[in-house]
N, C-alpha and C positions, 0 to 999 in steps of 0.2 A: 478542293478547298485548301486554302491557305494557313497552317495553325504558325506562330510566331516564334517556330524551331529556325524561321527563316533568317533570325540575328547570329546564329553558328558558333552559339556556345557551345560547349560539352556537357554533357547528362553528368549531373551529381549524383550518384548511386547511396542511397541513406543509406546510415549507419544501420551495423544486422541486427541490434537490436530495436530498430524500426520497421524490418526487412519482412523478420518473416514471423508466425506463430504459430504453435501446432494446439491443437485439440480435437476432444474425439468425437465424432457424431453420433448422434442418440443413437441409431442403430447400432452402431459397430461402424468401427473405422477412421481414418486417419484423414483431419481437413488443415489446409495451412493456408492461410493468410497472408497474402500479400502486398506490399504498394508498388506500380510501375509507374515509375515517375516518369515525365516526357522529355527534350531536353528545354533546358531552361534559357532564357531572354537575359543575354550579357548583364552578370553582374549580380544576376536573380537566379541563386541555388535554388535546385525541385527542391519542394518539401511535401510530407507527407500530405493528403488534404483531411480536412477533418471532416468527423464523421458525427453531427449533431447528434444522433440517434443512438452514440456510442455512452458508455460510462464512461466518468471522467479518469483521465491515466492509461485510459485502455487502447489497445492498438486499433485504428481503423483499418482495414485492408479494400484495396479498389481493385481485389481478383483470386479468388479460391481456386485450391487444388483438391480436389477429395476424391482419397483412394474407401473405394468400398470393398468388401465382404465377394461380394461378387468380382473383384479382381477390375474393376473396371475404375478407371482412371480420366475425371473430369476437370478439364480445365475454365474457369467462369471467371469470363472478361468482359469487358464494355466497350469492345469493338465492333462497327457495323461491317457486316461482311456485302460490299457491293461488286463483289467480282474482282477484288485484289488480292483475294487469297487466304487473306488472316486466319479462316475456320481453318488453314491445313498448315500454314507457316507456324502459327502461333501454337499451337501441341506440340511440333516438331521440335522446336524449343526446350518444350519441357522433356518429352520421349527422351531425347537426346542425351543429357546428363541423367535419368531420371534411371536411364536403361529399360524404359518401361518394352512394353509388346504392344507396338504399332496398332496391330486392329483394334488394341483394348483403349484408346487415348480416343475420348470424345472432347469437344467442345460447346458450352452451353452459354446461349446469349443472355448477359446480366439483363436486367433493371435497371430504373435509372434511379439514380442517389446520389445524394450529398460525398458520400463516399467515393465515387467517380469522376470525380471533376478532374479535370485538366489545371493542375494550380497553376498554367500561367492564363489559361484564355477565363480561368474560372468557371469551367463550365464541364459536362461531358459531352462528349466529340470525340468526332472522327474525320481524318482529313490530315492536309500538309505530308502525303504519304510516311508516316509519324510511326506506325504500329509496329512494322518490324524494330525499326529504329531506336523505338522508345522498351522495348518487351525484350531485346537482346541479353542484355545482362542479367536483371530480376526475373525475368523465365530459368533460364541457367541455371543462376542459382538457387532458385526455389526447386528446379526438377534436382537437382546434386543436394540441396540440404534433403530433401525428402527420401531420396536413397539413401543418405546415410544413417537418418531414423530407421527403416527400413533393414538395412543390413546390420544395426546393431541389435533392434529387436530378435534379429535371426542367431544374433550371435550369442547374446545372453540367450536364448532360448537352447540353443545347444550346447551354452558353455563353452565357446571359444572364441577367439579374439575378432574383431569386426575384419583384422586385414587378414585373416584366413579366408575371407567368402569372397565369392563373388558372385556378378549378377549380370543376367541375359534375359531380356524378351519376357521382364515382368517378374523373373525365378529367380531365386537369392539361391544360392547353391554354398556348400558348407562341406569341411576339407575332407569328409568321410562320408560323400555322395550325400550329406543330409540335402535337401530344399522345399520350398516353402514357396509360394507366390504371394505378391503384394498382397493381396486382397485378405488373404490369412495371416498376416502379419502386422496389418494397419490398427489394428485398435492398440496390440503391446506398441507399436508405435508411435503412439498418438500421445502415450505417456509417458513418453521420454523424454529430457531435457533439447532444448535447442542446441545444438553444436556449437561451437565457436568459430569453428573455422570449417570450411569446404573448399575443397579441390576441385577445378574445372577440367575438363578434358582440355587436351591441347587437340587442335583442329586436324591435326594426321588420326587423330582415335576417334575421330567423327564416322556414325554408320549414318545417321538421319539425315544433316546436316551436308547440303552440296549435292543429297541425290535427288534425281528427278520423281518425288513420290508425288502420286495422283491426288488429283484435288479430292477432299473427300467431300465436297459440296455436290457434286459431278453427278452420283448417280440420283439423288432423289431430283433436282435440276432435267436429269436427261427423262424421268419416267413420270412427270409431271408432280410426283409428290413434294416440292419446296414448296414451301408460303412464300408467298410475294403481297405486300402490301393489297394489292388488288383480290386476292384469293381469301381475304376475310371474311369468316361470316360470323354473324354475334343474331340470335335469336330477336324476332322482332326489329330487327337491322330495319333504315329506311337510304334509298339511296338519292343521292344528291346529286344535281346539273347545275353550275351557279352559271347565271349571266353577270359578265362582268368586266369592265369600265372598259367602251373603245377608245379612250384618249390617256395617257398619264394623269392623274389627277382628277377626273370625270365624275360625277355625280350621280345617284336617281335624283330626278325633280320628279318623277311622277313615272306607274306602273297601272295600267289596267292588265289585271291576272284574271278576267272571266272565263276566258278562252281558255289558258291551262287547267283553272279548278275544272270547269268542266270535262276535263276529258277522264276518261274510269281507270282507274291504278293510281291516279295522282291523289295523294295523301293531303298536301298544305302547299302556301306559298310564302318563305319568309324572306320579310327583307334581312339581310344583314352589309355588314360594314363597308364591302364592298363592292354591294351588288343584290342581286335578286336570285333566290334558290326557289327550284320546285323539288319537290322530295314526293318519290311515289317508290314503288312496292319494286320497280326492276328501274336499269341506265335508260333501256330504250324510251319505256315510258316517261321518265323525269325528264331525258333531253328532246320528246317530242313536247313536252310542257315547257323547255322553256324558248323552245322555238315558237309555240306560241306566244308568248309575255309579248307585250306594246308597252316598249320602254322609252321617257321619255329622258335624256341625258342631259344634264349642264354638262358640256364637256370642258369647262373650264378654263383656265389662265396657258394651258398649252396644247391650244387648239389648232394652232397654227403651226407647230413645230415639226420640223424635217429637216432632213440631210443636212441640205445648202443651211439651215440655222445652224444645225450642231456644228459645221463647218467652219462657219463664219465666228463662233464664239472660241473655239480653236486657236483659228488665225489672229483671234485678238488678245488673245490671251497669251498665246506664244510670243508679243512682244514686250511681258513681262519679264524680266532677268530668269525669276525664280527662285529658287531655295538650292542651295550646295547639298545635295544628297553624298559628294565624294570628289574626293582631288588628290592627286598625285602632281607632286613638285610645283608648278606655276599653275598649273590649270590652264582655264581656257586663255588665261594671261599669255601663255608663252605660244599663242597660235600668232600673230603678228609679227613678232621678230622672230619667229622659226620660217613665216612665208616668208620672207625678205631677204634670206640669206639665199647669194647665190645658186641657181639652178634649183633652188625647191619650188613648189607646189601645193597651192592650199585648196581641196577640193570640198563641196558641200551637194550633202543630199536632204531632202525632206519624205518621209513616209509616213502614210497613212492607214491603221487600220479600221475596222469597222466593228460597231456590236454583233456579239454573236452570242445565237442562243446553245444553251445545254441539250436541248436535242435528247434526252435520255430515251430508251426503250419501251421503258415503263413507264406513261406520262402521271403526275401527280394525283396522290390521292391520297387518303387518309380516314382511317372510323375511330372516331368517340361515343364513347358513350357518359353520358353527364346525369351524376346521381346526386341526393342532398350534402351527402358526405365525401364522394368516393368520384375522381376521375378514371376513367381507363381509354389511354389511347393506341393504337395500334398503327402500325406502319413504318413505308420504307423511311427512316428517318438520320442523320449525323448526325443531329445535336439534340440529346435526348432532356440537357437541361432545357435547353432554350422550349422543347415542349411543355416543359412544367412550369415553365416562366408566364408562354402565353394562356395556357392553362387556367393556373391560376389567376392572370390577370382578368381573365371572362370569366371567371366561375368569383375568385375570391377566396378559395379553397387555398390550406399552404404546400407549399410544392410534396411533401411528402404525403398528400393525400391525392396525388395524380401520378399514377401508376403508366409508367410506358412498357409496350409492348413492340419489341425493334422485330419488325418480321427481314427479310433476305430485301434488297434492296436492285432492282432491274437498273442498276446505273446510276450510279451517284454525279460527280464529277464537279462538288459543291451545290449544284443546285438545290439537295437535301438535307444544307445547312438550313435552308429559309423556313418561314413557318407561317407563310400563307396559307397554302392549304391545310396545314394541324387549325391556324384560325378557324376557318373554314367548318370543318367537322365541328369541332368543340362549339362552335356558336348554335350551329343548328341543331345538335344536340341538346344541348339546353334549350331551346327552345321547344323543342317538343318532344323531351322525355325520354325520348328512345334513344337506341343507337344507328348512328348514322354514319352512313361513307359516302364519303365528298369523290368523285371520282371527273376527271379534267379530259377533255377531249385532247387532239393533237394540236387543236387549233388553238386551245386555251392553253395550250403549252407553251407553246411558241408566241404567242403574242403577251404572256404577263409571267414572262420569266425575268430573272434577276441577271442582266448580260454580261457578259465578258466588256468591259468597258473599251471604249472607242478611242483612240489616241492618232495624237500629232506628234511629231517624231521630227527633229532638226540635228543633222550634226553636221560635224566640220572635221577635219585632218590635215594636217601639212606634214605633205613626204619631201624629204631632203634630196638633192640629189644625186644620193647612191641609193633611193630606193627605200631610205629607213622612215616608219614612222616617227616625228616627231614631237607634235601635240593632239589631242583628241577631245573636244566638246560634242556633250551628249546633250540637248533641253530634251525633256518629257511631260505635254502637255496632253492632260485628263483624267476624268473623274477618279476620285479614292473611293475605295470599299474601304477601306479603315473607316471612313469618317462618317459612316453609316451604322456599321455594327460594331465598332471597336474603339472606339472616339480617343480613348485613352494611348493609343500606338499611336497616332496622329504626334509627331515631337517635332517642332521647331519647322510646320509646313511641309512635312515629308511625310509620306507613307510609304514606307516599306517595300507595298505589294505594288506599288507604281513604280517602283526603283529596281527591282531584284532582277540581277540577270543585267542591269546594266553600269553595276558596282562592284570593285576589287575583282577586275577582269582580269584572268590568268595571266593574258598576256602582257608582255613586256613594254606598258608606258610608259617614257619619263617623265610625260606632261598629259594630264589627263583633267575631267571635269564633267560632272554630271549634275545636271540639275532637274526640278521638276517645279512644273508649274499647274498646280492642283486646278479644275477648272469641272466642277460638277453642274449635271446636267439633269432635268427634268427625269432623264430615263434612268431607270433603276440598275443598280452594278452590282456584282457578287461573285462570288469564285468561281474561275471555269478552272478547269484542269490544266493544272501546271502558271496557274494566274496569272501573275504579269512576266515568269520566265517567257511565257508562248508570243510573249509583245517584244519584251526587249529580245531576246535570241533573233525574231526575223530580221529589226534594225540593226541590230552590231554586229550579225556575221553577214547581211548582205552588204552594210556598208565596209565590211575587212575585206569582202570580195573586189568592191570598186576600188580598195584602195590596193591591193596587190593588182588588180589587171592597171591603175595608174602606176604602179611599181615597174611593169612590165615581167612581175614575178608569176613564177604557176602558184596558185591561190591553196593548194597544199603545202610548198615550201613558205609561202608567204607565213601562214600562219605557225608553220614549224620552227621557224627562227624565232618568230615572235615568241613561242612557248618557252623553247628551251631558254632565250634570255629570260622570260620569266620564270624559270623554274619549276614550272607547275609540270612533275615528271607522271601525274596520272593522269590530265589531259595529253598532255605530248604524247603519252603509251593508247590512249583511244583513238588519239588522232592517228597514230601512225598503224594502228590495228585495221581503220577502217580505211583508208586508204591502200593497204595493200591488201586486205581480201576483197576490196572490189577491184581491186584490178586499176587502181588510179596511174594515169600515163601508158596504159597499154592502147591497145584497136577496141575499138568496140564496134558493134553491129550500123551500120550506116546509117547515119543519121539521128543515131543516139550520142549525148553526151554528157557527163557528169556534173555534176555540184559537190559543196563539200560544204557541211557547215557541225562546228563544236560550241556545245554550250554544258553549265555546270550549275547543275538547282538541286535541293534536297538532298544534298552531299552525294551525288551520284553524277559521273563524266558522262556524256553520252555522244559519238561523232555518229554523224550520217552522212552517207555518201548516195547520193539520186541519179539514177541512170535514168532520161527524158526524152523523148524523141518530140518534137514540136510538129504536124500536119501543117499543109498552106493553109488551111483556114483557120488556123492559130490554135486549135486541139492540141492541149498539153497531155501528154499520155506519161506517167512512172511508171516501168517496166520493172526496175527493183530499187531497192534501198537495203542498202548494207549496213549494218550498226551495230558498234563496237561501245561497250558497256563496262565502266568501272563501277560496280553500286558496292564496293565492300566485298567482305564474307556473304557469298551469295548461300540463303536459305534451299530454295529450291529452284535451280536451274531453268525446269519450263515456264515458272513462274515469269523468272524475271523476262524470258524469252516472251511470253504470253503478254506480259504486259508492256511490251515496247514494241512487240505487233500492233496491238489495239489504239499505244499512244500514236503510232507513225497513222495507222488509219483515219483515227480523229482530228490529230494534224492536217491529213491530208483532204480532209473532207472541208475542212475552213480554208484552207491555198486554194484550192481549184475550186470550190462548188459557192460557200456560204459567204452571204452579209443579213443582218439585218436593215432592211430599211425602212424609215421614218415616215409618215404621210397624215396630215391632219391630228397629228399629237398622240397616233398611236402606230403597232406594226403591222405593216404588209401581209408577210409570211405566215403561211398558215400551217399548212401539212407538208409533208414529204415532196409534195409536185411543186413546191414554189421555193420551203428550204430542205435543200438536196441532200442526201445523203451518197455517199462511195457504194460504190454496188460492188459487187463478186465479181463480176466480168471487167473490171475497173482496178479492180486492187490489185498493187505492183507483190511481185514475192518479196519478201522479209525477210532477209537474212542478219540475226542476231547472234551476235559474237562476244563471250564476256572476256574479261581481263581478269588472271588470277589474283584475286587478291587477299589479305590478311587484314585487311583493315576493317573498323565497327562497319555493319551494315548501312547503306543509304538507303531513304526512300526507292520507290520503283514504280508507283502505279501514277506516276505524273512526267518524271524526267526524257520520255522517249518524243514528246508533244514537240519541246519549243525547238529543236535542230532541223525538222522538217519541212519547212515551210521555205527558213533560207537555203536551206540546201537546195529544193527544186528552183526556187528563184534564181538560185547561181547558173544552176545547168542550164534554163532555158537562155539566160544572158550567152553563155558559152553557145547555143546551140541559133541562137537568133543577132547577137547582138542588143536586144533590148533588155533594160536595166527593167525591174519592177519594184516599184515601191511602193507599191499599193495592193491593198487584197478585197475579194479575192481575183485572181490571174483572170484577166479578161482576154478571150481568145480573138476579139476581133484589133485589141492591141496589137496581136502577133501575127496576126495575116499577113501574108507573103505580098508582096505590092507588085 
């Protein structure tokens, strides 16, 4: 999911006496209050969010720290942990300045509240890989303001100066062998003035910070003890199968449910808003209920809709100019009299990609429970307001009477922005008093998911005749997700999430122009991971690739020049990373050959280099991929390795295997045997290579996505001759003749 960090402003870090506040907990002990502001949308400083439920004057905080009695040290935030790491990255933060004792640092999943919002999307979420990013600083310094409460309570306790002590692994130690652990020390600390000022460690005194510590999510995950959305149970629970709409836009006109009420375990049968549910006592029973339902469907005004439509509306739309999403010097103006000048070249490609679905592990689901007064929802969720939005919008309840409950999430990847299935639950729940869990086959995954939007792709280059680029137009025609969930980002015909990735491109253009021509479609769109970088990255580095093999340049120096005349010296340092730990211009194994593609999203570089061997029957195989990673001040090492394994996987699962396709106004694809997923015998090794760096952290759980896709398209060109511009890779394209 995409959060609007995507404008590349700088986090405005509030003023400290918004920062932080200490007070003691009724037991004993030391709690401080925080705000972690995200960064802010050019122009639009964070500011604190307010917290209705606060006294007036009083500070809201959207994240506690409490040291207990018991020495044990929790940090309580409102991030979803979906396998990006946050439960182990986000303590490590605090540990760090904190000097706390590693084993003693928990993390506990907030609630959702007014208090947590995101003040630019206005809501709380999780997404636009933000968490590090955003918790950098205000972690810090909440774990360093908190130690120095800590070491001064230590120090008036034994009457000697704060910079006589010091502190290890949780122990305040004192110049005549006195010490004390936090935990004994938290409550005299809790009534101690706020500091003024706190000292950071500089990053050479880092012990937490850059080493590879184990996920702490890991062992209850590995011994089946983690909740996952699906592992809810609430007493009197009833479980839910909804049948629901085969067309976009589809109807019930009519249900004969005799057939399901009669069968034994089946509870009721309710219609709701988009469809027909059976609810009985266990899944097997409700989806043998609603295999039986005889459902009768209007399927409505897009009954007809497929491929060759969404095609055709495309290519008509694409002879619309569009909107200047971005220009440098003449723009596409100076493509005409740059082709014209002696011995240049103006070349043009069109690419196309396709809807794709989220695909998560854990297909959707969700339990509510609906009382006169009182929501309680549960599950894998991102956007914890948007549940109390729809919440309340079926119940009527005000959002601070619908309590969520954020269990561990089997793969986010935006899809657990939406809140169909929270609907879902929450409706049937009220309807019949209990608590229910909506639970979505593979099939109902895949066919009413929110897709990765479908796009047509035009551009054009004129290379001069020594090989130089000289003008670049980019058109970008297809549907916005802004103009769905976010209406307000929608400015002057541009979205953002349709543009990103193919504006203020590192490299060196004189003449450049992007534009986009919005063109929404019956079919539903939503964040897929790494959003629209994973669209523009496959168009602008396979089209750099055509335009260096029309250079007559090796397509690594091609873009090397390009860089360094642009300046951009952390892509140039990724590029030239991953080009020489793979081994670019050397031998490779027969009939293997390389690709190379750099792109730069969520303030993180990332190059990949794909080594491809192509079979006569056009069988594209990746053997490896090599990738070299700027994301900043890296937190934890396997981390960031971890998660551009998994991005290159996902990537590579959409090149080679996936499309959705379109058929009578609804999708094809059902389960795993129609949309494919990369097997273990299939996945190339992963070699991940970071760059030292000192800079704020980047995102990480998205930027490993959009380089992979042009990367192998490059190699298989070098390895065939044929160009692809369209996904995903069809093998009978590349059969040997």
């Amino acid at each position: 999911m995409q959060s609007p960090d995507q404008f590349g402003a700088t986090p405005d870090v509030p003023e400290r006496r918004h920062f932080l506040k200490a007070s003691a907990l009724a037991g004993g002990g030391l709690l401080l209050g925080l705000y972690l502001p995200v960064q802010a949308r050019a122009g639009q400083p964070a500011v604190a969010p307010a917290n209705p439920l606060a006294e007036a004057g009083a500070f809201s905080p959207n994240a506690y720290i409490r040291v207990t009695p018991d020495n044990q040290v929790t940090l309580v935030v409102d991030k979803s942990e979906m396998g990006q790491g946050v439960m182990t990255s986000l303590p490590t933060l605090l540990a760090e300045e904190m000097d706390a004792d590693w084993s003693a640092v928990h993390i506990e999943q907030a609630g959702a509240h007014a208090a947590y919002k995101n003040p630019q999307l206005g809501m709380q979420a999780t997404g636009g890989s933000t968490s590090v990013r955003s918790s950098w600083l205000p972690l810090r310094q909440a774990g360093a303001t908190a130690r120095a409460l800590l070491v001064q309570a230590a120090a008036q306790r034994w009457k000697v100066e704060p910079g006589a002590c010091s502190v290890s692994s949780g122990v305040v130690r004192g110049p005549a062998g006195q010490q004390a652990t936090f935990g004994e020390l938290a409550s005299e600390a809790a009534r101690l003035p706020m500091p003024k000022q706190v000292a950071l460690k500089q990053a050479q005194d880092f012990r937490l910070v850059g080493r590879p510590l184990a996920r702490v999510d890991v062992p209850e995950k590995t011994t089946g003890q983690a909740v996952f959305g699906l592992d809810v149970q609430a007493p009197g629970m009833l479980i839910a199968s909804v049948a629901q709409p085969p067309a976009f836009g589809a109807r019930v006109r009519s249900v004969d449910d005799s057939a399901a009420r009669a069968l034994k375990g089946v509870h009721s049968v309710v219609r709701t808003s988009d469809g027909v549910a059976v609810l009985a006592s266990d899944f097997w029973t409700a989806r043998k209920g609603r295999d039986a339902l005889r459902i009768d469907w209007d399927l409505g005004p897009n009954a007809g809709l497929d491929d060759a439509a969404i095609a055709a509306m495309f290519r008509k739309a694409a002879e619309q100019p569009g909107a200047t999403a971005w220009k440098v010097g003449e723009g596409e103006a100076a493509l005409a009299p740059a082709a014209a000048r002696p011995g240049a070249r103006m070349l043009e490609a069109s690419y196309s990609l396709p809807f794709l679905a989220h695909a998560t592990m854990e297909p959707m689901n969700c339990t509510a429970h609906v009382r006169k007064d009182r929501v309680d929802i549960w599950g894998p969720t991102q956007a914890q307001t948007l549940n109390q939005i729809v919440a309340g919008r079926i119940t009527g309840l005000p959002p601070e009477a619908v309590h969520v409950h954020t269990t561990l999430l089997g793969g986010g990847f935006g899809r657990r922005f939406e809140q169909d299935f929270v609907a879902q639950a929450v409706e049937l729940s009220k309807a019949t008093g209990r608590p229910v869990k909506v639970v979505w086959t593979r099939e109902d995954d895949t066919r009413h998911d929110f897709y990765r939007p479908a796009n047509l792709h035009r551009l054009r280059a004129v290379i001069d005749g020594h090989g130089r680029l000289q003008a670049w137009a980019h058109q970008i025609v297809g549907p916005s997700i802004f103009s769905r969930v976010f209406p307000q980002y929608v400015k002057d015909g541009i979205d953002d999430t349709s543009v990103q990735g193919a504006v203020k491109l590192p490299y060196a253009l004189p003449n450049a122009q992007t534009n986009y021509v919005m063109c929404n479609t019956p079919v539903p769109v939503g964040f897929w991971r790494s959003v629209g970088h994973s669209i523009t990255a496959f168009t602008v580095e396979s089209f750099m690739d055509e335009l260096a093999h029309a250079a007559h340049a090796d397509p690594y120096a091609f873009r090397r020049e390009l860089l360094v005349h642009g300046g951009d010296a952390r892509a140039l340092a990724t590029l030239d990373l991953a080009a020489r730990e793979a081994g670019w211009g050397k031998p490779l194994p027969q009939g293997h050959y390389h690709g190379i593609a750099m792109h730069h999203s969520f303030g993180t570089y990332v190059t990949e280099v794909a080594e491809v061997s192509v079979s006569p029957q056009g069988e594209v195989r990746v053997h490896r991929v090599t990738c070299a990673v700027d994301c900043g001040h890296v937190i934890n090492p396997d981390t960031v390795r971890a998660q551009v394994q998994s991005a290159v996987v996902y990537g590579l699962t959409a090149a080679l295997l996936d499309r959705i396709t379109l058929r009578y106004g609804g999708v094809v694809e059902g389960n795993f045997d129609k949309y494919r997923m990369l097997r273990i015998d299939t996945a190339p090794r992963v070699d991940v290579h970071i760059v030292p760096s000192h800079e704020a952290p980047g995102g990480m759980g998205e930027p490993g996505t959009p380089p992979i896709a042009p990367a192998v398209a490059n190699a298989v060109f070098a390895a065939t001759g044929k160009r692809l511009r369209e996904l995903p890779i069809r093998p009978g394209e590349l059969r040997a003749s």
